[in-house]
Each structure stands twice: as C-alpha cells, then as structure tokens.
C-alpha positions as CSV (number, residue, x, y, z in Angstrom):
1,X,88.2,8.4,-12.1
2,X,90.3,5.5,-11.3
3,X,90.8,2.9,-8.3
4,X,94.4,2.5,-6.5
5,X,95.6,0.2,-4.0
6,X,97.3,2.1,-1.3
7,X,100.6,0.1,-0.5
8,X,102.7,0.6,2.7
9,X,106.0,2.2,1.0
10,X,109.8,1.5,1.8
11,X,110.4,1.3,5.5
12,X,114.6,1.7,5.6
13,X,114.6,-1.8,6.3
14,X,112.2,-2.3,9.4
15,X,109.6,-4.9,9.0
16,X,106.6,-6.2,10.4
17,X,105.7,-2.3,12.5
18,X,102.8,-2.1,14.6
19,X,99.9,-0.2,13.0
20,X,99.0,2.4,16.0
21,X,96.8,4.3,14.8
22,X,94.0,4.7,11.6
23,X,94.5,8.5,10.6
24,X,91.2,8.3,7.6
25,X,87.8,6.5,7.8
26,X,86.0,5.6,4.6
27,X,84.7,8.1,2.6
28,X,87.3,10.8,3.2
29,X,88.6,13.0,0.6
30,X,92.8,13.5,1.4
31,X,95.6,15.3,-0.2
32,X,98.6,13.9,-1.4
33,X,101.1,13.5,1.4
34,X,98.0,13.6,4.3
35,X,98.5,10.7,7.0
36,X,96.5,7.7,6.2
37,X,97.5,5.2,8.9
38,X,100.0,5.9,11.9
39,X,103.2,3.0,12.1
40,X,105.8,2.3,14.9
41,X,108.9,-0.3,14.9
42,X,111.0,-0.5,18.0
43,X,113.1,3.2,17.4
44,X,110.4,5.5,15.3
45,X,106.7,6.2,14.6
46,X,106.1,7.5,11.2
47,X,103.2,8.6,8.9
48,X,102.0,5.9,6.1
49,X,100.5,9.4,3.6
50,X,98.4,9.5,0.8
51,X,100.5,8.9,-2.5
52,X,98.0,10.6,-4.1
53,X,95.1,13.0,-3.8
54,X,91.8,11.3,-3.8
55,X,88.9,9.2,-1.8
56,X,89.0,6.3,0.7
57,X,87.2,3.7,-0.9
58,X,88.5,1.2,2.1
59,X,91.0,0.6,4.7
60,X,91.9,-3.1,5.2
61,X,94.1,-2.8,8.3
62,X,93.0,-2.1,12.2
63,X,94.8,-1.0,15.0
64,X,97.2,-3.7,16.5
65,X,98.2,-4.9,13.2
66,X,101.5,-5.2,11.6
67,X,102.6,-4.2,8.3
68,X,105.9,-4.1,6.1
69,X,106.7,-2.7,3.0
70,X,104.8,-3.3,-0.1
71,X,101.2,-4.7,2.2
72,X,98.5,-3.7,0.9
73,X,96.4,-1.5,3.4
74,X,93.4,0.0,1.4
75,X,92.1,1.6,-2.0
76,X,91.5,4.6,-3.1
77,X,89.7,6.8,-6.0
78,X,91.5,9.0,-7.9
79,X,90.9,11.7,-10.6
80,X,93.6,10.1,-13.1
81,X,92.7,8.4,-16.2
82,X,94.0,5.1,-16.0
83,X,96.1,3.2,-13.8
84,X,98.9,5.5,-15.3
85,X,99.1,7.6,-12.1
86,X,99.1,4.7,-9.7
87,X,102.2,3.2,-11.5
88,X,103.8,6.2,-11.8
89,X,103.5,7.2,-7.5
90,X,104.2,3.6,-6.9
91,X,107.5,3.6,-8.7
92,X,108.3,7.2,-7.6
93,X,108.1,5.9,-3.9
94,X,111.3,4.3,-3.5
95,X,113.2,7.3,-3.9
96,X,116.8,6.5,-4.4
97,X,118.6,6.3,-0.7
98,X,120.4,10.0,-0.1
99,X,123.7,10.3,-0.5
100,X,125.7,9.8,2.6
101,X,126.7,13.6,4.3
102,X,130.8,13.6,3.6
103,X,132.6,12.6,6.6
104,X,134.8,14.6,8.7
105,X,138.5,15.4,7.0
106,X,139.3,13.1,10.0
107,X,137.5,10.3,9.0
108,X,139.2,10.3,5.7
109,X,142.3,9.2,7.0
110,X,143.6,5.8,6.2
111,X,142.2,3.0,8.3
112,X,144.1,2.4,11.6
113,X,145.8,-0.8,12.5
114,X,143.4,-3.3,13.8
115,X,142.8,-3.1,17.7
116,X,143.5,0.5,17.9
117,X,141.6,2.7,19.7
118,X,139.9,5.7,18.0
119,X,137.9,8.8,19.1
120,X,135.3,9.7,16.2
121,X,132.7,13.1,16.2
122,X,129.2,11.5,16.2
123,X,127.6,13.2,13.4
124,X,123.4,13.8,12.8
125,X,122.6,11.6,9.7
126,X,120.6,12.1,6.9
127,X,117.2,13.7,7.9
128,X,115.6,13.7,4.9
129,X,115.7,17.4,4.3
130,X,114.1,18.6,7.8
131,X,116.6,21.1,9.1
132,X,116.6,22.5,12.7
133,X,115.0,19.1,14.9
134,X,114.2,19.4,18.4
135,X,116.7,17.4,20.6
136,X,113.7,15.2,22.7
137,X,115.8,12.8,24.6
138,X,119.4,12.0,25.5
139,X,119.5,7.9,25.4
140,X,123.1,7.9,27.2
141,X,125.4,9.1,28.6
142,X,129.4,9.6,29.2
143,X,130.7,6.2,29.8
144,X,127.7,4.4,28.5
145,X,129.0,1.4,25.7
146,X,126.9,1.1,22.9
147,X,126.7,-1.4,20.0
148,X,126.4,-0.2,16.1
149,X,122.4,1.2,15.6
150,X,121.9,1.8,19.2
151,X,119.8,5.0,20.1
152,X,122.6,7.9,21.0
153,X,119.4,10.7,21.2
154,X,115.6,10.7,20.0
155,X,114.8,14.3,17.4
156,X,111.4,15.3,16.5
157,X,110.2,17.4,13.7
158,X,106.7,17.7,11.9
159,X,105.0,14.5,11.9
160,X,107.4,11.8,13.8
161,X,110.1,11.4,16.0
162,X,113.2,9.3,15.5
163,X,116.3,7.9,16.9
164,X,119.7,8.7,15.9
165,X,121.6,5.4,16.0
166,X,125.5,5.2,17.1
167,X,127.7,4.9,13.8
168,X,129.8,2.2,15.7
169,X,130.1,0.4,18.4
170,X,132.3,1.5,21.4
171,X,132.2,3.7,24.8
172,X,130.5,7.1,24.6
173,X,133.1,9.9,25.3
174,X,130.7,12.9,25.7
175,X,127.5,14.1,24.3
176,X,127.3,17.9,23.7
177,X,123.7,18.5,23.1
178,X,121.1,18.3,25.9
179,X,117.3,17.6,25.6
180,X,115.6,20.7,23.8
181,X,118.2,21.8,21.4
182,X,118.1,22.2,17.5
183,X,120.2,19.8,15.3
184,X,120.6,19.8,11.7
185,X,122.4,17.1,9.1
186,X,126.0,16.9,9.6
187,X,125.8,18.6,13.0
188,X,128.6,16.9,16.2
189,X,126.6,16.2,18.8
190,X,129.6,14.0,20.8
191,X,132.4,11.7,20.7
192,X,132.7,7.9,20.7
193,X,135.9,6.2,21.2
194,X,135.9,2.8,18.6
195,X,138.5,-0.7,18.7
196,X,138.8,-0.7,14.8
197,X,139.0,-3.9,13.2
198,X,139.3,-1.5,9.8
199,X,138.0,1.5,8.3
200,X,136.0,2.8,11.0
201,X,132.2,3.6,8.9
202,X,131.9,7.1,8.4
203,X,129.0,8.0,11.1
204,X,126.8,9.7,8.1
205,X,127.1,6.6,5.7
206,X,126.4,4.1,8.8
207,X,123.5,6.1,10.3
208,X,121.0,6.9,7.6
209,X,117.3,8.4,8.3
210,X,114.5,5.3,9.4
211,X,113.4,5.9,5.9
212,X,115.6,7.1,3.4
213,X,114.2,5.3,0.2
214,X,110.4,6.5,0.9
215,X,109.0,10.1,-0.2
216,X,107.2,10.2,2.8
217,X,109.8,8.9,5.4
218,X,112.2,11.4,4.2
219,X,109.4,14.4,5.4
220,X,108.4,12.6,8.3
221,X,111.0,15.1,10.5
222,X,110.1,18.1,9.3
223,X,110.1,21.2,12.5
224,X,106.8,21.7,14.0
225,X,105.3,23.1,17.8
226,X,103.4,20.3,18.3
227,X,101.8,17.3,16.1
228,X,99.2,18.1,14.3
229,X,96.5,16.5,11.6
230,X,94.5,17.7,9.1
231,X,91.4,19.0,10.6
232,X,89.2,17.4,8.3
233,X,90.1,14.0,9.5
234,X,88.0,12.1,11.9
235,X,89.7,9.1,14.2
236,X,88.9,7.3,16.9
237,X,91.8,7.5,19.5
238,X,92.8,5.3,22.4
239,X,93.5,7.4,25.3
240,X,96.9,7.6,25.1
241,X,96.5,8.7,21.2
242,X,96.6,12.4,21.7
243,X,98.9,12.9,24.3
244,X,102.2,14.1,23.1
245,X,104.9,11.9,23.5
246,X,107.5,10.0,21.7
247,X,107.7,6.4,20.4
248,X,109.9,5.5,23.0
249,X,107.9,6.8,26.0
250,X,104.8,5.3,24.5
251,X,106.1,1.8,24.0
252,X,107.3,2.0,27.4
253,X,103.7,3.1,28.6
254,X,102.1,0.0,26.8
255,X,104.6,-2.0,28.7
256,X,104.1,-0.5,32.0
257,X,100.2,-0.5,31.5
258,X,100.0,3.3,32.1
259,X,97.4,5.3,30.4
260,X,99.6,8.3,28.8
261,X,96.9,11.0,29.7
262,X,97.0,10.2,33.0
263,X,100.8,11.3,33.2
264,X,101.3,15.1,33.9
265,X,104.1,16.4,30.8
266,X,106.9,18.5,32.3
267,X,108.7,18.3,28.9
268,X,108.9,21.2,26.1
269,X,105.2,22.3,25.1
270,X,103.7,20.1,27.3
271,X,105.4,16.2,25.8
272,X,105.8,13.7,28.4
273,X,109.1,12.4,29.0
274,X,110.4,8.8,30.6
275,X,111.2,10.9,34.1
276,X,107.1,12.0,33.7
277,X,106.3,8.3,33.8
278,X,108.0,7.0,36.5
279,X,107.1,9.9,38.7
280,X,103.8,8.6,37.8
281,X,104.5,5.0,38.8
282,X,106.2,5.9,41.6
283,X,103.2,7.9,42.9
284,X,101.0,5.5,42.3
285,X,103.2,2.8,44.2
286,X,103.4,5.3,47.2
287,X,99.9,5.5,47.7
288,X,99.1,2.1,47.7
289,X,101.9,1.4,50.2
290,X,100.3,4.3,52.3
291,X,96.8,3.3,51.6
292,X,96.5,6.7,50.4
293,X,93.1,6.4,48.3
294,X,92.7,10.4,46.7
295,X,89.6,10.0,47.6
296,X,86.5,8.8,49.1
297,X,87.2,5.2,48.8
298,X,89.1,3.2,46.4
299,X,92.2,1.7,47.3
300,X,94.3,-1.6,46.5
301,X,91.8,-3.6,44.2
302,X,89.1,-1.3,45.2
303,X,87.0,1.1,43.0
304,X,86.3,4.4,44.1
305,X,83.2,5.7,45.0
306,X,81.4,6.9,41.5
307,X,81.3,11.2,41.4
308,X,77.8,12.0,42.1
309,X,76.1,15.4,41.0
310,X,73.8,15.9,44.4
311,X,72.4,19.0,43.0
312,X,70.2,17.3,40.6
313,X,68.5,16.4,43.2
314,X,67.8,19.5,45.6
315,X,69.5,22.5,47.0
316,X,73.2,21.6,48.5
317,X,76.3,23.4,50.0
318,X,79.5,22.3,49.6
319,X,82.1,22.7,52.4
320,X,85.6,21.8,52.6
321,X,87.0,19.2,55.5
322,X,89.0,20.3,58.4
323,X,92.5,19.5,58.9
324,X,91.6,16.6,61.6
325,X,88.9,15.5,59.7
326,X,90.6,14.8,56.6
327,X,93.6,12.9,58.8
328,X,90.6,10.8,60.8
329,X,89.2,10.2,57.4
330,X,92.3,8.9,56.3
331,X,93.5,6.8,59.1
332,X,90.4,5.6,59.7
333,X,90.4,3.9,55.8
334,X,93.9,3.2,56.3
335,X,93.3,1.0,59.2
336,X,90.1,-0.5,58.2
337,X,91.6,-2.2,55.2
338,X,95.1,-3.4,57.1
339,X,93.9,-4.8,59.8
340,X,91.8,-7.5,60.3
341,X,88.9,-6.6,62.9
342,X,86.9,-9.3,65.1
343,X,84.9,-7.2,67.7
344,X,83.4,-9.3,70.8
345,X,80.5,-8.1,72.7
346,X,79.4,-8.5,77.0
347,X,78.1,-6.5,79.5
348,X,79.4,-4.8,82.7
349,X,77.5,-5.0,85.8
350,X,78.6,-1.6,87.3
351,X,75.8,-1.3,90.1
352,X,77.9,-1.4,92.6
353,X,80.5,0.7,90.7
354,X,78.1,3.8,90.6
355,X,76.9,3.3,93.8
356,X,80.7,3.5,94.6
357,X,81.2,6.6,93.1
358,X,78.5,8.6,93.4
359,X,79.1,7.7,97.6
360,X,82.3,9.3,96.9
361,X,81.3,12.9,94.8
362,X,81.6,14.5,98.4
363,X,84.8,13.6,98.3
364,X,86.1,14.6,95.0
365,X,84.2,18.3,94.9
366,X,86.5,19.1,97.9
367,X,89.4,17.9,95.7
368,X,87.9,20.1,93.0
369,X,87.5,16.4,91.0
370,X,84.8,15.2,89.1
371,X,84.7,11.8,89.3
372,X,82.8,10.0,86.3
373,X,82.9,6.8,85.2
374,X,85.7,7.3,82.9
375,X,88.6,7.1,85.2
376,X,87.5,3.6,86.3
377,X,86.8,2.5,82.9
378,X,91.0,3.3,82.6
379,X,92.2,2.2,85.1
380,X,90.2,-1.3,84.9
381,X,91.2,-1.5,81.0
382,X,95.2,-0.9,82.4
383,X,94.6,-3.6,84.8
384,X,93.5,-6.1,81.8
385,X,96.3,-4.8,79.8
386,X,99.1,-6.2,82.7
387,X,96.8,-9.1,83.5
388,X,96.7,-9.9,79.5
389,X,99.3,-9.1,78.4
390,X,98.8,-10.2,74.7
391,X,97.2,-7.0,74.5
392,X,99.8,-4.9,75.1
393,X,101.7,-5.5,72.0
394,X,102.0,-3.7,68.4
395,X,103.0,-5.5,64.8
396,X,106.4,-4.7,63.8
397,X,106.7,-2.8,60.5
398,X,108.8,-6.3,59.2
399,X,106.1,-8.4,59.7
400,X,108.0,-10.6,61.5
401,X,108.0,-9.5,65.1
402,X,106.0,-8.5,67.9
403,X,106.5,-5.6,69.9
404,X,105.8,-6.2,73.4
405,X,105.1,-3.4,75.7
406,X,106.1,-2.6,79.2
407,X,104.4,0.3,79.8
408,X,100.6,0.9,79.9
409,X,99.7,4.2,78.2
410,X,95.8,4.5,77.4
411,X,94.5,6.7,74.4
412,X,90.5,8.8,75.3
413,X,88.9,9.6,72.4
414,X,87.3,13.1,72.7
415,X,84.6,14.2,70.3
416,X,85.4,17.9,69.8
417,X,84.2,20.8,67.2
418,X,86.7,20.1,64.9
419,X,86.7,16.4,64.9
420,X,87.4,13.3,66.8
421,X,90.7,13.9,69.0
422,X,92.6,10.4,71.2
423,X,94.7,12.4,73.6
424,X,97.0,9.9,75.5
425,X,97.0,9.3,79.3
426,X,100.2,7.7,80.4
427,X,101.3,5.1,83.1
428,X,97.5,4.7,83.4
429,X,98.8,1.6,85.7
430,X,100.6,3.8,88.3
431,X,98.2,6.6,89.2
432,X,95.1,6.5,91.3
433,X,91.4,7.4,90.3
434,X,91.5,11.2,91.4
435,X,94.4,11.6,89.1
436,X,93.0,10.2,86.5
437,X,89.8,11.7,86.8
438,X,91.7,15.2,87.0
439,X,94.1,14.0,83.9
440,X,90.9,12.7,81.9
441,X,89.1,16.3,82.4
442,X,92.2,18.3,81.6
443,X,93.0,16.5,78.5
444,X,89.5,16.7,76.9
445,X,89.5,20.6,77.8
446,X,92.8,21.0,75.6
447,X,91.5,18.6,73.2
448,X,88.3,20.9,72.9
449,X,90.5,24.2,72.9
450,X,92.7,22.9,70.2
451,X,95.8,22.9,72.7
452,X,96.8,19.6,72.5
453,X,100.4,18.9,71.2
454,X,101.6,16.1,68.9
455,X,102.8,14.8,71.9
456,X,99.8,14.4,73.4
457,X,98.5,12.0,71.0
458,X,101.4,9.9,70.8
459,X,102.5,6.5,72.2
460,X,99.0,4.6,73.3
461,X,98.8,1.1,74.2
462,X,95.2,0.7,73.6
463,X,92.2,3.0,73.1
464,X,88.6,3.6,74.8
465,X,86.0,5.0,72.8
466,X,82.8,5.8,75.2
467,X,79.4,7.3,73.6
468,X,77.7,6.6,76.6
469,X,77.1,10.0,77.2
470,X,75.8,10.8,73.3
471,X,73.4,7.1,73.4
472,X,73.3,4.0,72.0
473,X,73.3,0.3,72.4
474,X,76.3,-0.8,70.9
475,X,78.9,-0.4,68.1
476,X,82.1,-1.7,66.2
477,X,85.0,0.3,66.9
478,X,88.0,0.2,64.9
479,X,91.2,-0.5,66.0
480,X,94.0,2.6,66.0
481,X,97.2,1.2,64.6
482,X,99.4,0.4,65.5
483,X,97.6,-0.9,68.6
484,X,95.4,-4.0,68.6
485,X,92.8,-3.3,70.4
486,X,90.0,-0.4,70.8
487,X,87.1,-0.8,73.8
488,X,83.9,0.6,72.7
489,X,81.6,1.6,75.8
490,X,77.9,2.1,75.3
491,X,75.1,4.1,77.1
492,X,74.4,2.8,80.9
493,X,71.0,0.7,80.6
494,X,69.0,-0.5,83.8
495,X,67.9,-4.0,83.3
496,X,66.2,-7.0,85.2
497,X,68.9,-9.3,86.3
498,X,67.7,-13.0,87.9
499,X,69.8,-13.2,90.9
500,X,68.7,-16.8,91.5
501,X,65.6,-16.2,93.3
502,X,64.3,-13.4,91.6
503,X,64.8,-10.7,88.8
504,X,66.5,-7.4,90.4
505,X,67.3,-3.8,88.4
506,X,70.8,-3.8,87.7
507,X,72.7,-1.0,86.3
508,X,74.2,-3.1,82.8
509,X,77.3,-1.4,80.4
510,X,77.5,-2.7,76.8
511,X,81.1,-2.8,76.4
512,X,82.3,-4.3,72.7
513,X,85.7,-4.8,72.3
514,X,87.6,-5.2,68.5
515,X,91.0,-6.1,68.0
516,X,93.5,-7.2,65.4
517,X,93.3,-10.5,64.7
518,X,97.0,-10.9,63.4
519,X,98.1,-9.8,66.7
520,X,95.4,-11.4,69.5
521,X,93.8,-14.8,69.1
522,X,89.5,-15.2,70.1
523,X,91.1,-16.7,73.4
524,X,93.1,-14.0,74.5
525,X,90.2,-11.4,74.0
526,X,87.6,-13.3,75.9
527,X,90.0,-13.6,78.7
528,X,90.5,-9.9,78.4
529,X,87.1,-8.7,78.1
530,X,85.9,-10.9,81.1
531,X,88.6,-9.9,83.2
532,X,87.8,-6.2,82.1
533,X,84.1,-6.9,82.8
534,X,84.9,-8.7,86.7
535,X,87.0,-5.3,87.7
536,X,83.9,-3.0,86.6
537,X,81.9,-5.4,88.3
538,X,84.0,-5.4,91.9
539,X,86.3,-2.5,92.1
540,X,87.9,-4.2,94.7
541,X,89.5,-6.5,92.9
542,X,91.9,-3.4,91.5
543,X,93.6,-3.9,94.5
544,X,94.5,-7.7,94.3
C-alpha cells in the first residue's frame, strides 16, 4: 500500500475556483475517475476525480475555499508499490492540449486587410471527446456585441456544464441553435461578423474546452439525463446542492440570495433556468408589495406561523375556508400591517334616543319600517363625517396626496353564514331615517342571501361595525382601507349616571372608534367622536 497526495490538476488556465462542493468524506474507498471535490470559476463547474483507485486518508479543503492548479487538497492510499504510481498519474495529468478542430476552407483564406469587416461560422470547440451535448442556454442574441471568451451558449454533458466562448470579438449575426439541442465538435452554431486587425483566429484554435490539458476536464462533458454520483458516496449538501442547474444560474442564485430548491424548474428534465429565477423573485416581490403572506401570517420581516400537527393532540377535522373568508382573512392582515391604528374609546348617552324611537315604532310598522338603532347610528356618523371633515378622506396610492371626499357613503358590516360582508349605503347625508332604516334592512337581507354585487361593496367613506346585538363591552376595530376610520359600537348597557344631584339609570353605548394615524391626527378624532357622541345624545341637533 502506498500514500498519495491528491493535487488539484490543470485547470485551462483559470485560477483561484471556488470549491463548491466536498464529493468524499474520510474513509471512502473511490475509483479512479470518481468526483472527489466539486470546483467552479466564473464560466464552468467541473469535477476534481480520483487520479487513482484507492482510500481517503484526508481532505484538507472545505467548502468556500479556493483552489488552482497543482494545491494540494488531500491524501490518499493506494494499492501501488511505491510512489511509482503516484508519479506516474501525476505526470499523465497534463495531457497534452488537443489539437485545434481544422477551420472552415473559409477561414483558410489569406488574412483580410486591416479594418475590414468579416462574417465568420462560430464553430463548437474542442469538447474533450463528449459528442452529442445538450444546448442549456443561449447567452445572446442577434445584435448582441461580444468581446473574445465571452459566453455565446452554456452545453452540458455527464458531469459539468460549460460555456462556449466567442472566437473573436465583434457583433453576433445569428445563432442557429436554440436551448435543448445536441451539438458536437466542429458543429456551426451561428455567425459573427469581426473588424480584422489580421488573421482572424480560427474559432476552434481560439475556443478550446475549460480544461483541455487535464484527463479529467477533457470527460467532464460527457452526455448524461441528469447528474449523477456514485451511490456509495456520502456528502453533506447545502440546499441548493442537489437541484439541477448550471454554473451560471447558480452563481447568480448566490448573488440574488435565492435558495435554488425553492425555484420551481421549467427547463429540460426538471433544470432551473435564469427565466425560473426571476419568476421566482418576481413573485416574491409581488407578494410583499400586496401583503400577500401564503399563509397564516408571515409577511415583510415577519415569520410565519410554525405548521402545527393538531392531531397529536386529539381528534380534529379539517375544513377548507370560503371564498369571503379567505378575502376577509387577507384584507384584514393586509390592513393591519399598513396602517397604523390608534383606536379612542367614549360613551353615547342614547336615553333619549331610544325613548325616541321606540315612541315612533307605531309609526314605522304602518310604513312596513323597522326602525332600530342602526339608521341613527348612520346618519349621526354622516353628520360627523361633514362636520369633520378630516375624516372623509383616503391616502393616495403616491404617498403624497390626500384624497378628499365630497360625498358621504357609509359601509354596514353584516355578519352572515359565509362570512363578514360591508355592503355600502350611499349619500347617507341626503336621506332621512325611514330610508335608511328600509336601505339598512334590505342590504343585510342580500348580504345574508348572497345577492349582493361587487357594486354593492364598493366606494365607502367610513365603516360601522355594531355587535351590539351579539354582546360585549368593547373592542378594537380595524380600519378598512382605503378609509381611515372604522366605528366600533358595543352592547347597550344601563348605568347609574350622577346628574348633579343624584345618580339616575341611563341607557350608555360604548362606541370605540380607530383610525389611520397617517391620515387623522388624536385631535381631529376626539373632535369627531364627541361630536358623534352629542348627536346620539340629542337627535335634535341632526337638524342644526
């Protein structure tokens, strides 16, 4: 048995390539030619193999490092004699550079004149003896100029993909092969038109493989379905390690911060291409610009809520959303985490109000009417909206400007079946309480029925939320954007009240009212809630 260092072999000139990925651990038994370590420069990644068969005895380079030819990057054992065998892999390493394919009968031509435009066939280099490589990616196009080395299209074989560089610099004339074709050595695969300062290089001589000095370069584009390793090799992958893509695409991953295995392929047997990952990032941009969250939380510097298996802990059922609940569910985050909430809290002294209207229930049964408290609670919250008028106003999208409104439409929500439903009553300012009390009841029929139209939800000025009828003693609504401000109505509670001389029962209505700070200062809403609170109080004063 003998030792061996393991060297990093001839490159074709690159130097200092990232070390991406640590194919063996210690202790594995490999075959000549088997991957050992995984390299990538700025055009191709390429297999580091095994110049002979053996052991690991150690690996002395990591992921993240960077290597160039002749670095030492582990020992092995061998079954050879002496040191014999290691001298004799080492020197038959740097294989002699192939012979340049022969160039067109066009290229052999005499030189033109200097200054003189040329077309010239773009020919495949040197590939090392792979035949048949899949066409991966077209780097430009018709049009495009290009300097000498610059990627013209990417081919992939068996264990690597590469670029072919342009033989010259100039302006590409056409390209006539398109992503998912075959190309072999010596095939056309476009035209390039050159300013010759000489003899234009013959594009096979001026465009050898990555690797044409190294044994293992010169397989490293050999035609496979898919990359592959030797099963009996154990690594430890990033997550990006086993999705299959090219050098170019990954780079451009690391760059963009983008997890590869996060990116759905559309590319032949499942690779993902450039296109593939800025769909992704363009996704991802949309979402967070729509406060989409694909989920139940999460969001814009937010972590989503953790997947929980509720089974383990007793019998469950799972049941998909409705339509309106998943839309609620989603407006309701959106608005939460735009819009800045400040909710203030009072009370309504509405005593007189129900004594008011239950004096007039005669009244409205011949009308066919039932008058409940929720027409006055409109019409009194369209009298604050003209008597503060700071209310009355949305953001524009631009940031910039406010949108000032001079008409006073009122959203109701309705709790219905399938969901919570804000039908909008309009010109709430111009109509009296019988035809609001009949608008109110016919709009939280249809809302009920599933009869409302898009229409009907469109266009409100402001909201009122009431659960007086359901209970409670309070709570925070949240503001409906693009309005700023939501009124949040509470169960009817009969209270002492000190009228000066003595305590008296008097009929009290939490009413807390949020709003969007960006949009309404604390002064404003204090003016707005009291003035809101003084009509509910004296419904008299609705006719001032």
């Amino acid at each position: 048995m003998a030792k061996q260092v393991i060297k990093v072999p001839d490159l074709g000139g690159a130097d200092q390539v990232d070390v991406i990925e640590i194919a063996v651990a210690v202790g594995d038994t490999v075959a000549e030619e088997d991957a050992l370590i995984v390299v990538e420069g700025d055009k191709a990644s390429m297999d580091v193999p095994a110049p002979v068969a053996g052991k690991i005895l150690s690996i002395s380079v990591k992921e993240g490092d960077k290597v160039s030819e002749g670095d030492v990057i582990g020992e092995m054992e061998t079954d050879a004699g002496d040191d014999a065998g290691s001298e004799a892999a080492e020197e038959a390493a740097p294989a002699p550079a192939a012979e340049p394919a022969p160039a067109p009968a066009a290229e052999e031509a005499s030189a033109p004149a200097a200054g003189e435009e040329k077309e010239e066939e773009i020919v495949v280099p040197d590939l090392g003896g792979a035949d048949a490589v899949d066409v991966i990616e077209i780097s430009v196009s018709a049009g495009d100029s290009v300097e000498e080395g610059d990627a013209l299209i990417v081919v992939e074989g068996d264990k690597a993909s590469m670029d072919v560089p342009s033989s010259a610099s100039g302006t590409i004339v056409s390209i006539s092969v398109k992503e998912g074709d075959k190309v072999s050595s010596g095939d056309v695969i476009g035209v390039i038109k050159t300013v010759s300062g000489g003899a234009a290089p013959a594009p096979a001589a001026a465009a050898p493989a990555p690797a044409p000095a190294a044994a293992p370069a010169s397989e490293a584009v050999a035609p496979q379905e898919a990359p592959k390793r030797d099963p009996h090799v154990e690594r430890d992958h990033t997550p990006s390690a086993e999705v299959y893509a090219g050098p170019a695409v990954r780079k451009l991953g690391r760059e963009l911060g983008v997890t590869l295995n996060k990116v759905k392929p559309s590319g032949p047997r499942g690779r993902v291409t450039k296109d593939d990952l800025y769909a992704y990032i363009k996704e991802q941009v949309k979402k967070a610009e729509s406060g989409a969250t694909g989920g139940v939380g999460g969001g814009i510097g937010i972590a989503p809520m953790p997947e929980i298996d509720f089974s383990q802990f007793g019998p469950v059922t799972t049941e998909p959303m409705s339509k309106i609940h998943k839309l609620t569910a989603a407006n309701m985050s959106r608005n939460w985490l735009n819009v800045p909430h400040v909710t203030q809290f009072d009370d309504a002294d509405i005593t007189e109000l129900e004594d008011f209207r239950k004096a007039m229930k005669a009244e409205a049964d011949k009308r066919g009417v039932k008058l409940t408290p929720v027409p006055f609670l409109l019409k009194a919250a369209a009298a604050a909206l003209r008597e503060v008028p700071s209310f009355n106003v949305s953001l524009h999208n631009d940031g910039e400007h406010i949108v000032k409104k001079d008409y006073v439409h009122i959203g109701m929500a309705v709790d219905t079946p399938k969901g919570l439903m804000v039908p909008v009553i309009r010109d709430v300012d111009k109509k009296g309480l019988y035809e609001l009390a009949e608008e109110a009841t016919a709009m939280a029929i249809a809302a009920r029925d599933g009869k409302l139209k898009p229409r009907d939800m469109q266009g409100a000025c402001f909201t009122i939320s009431s659960l007086g009828a359901i209970g409670g003693t309070g709570f925070t609504p949240i503001v409906n954007a693009p309005e700023v401000g939501i009124l949040g109505v509470s169960k009817l509670a009969i209270r002492p009240e000190w009228n000066g001389s003595e305590f008296v029962p008097r009929k009290m209505l939490p009413l807390a009212l949020s709003y969007d700070h960006r949009a309404v200062n604390g002064g404003d809403a204090g003016r707005f809630l009291t003035y809101l609170a003084g009509v509910l109080a004296d419904v008299r004063r609705l006719l001032l």
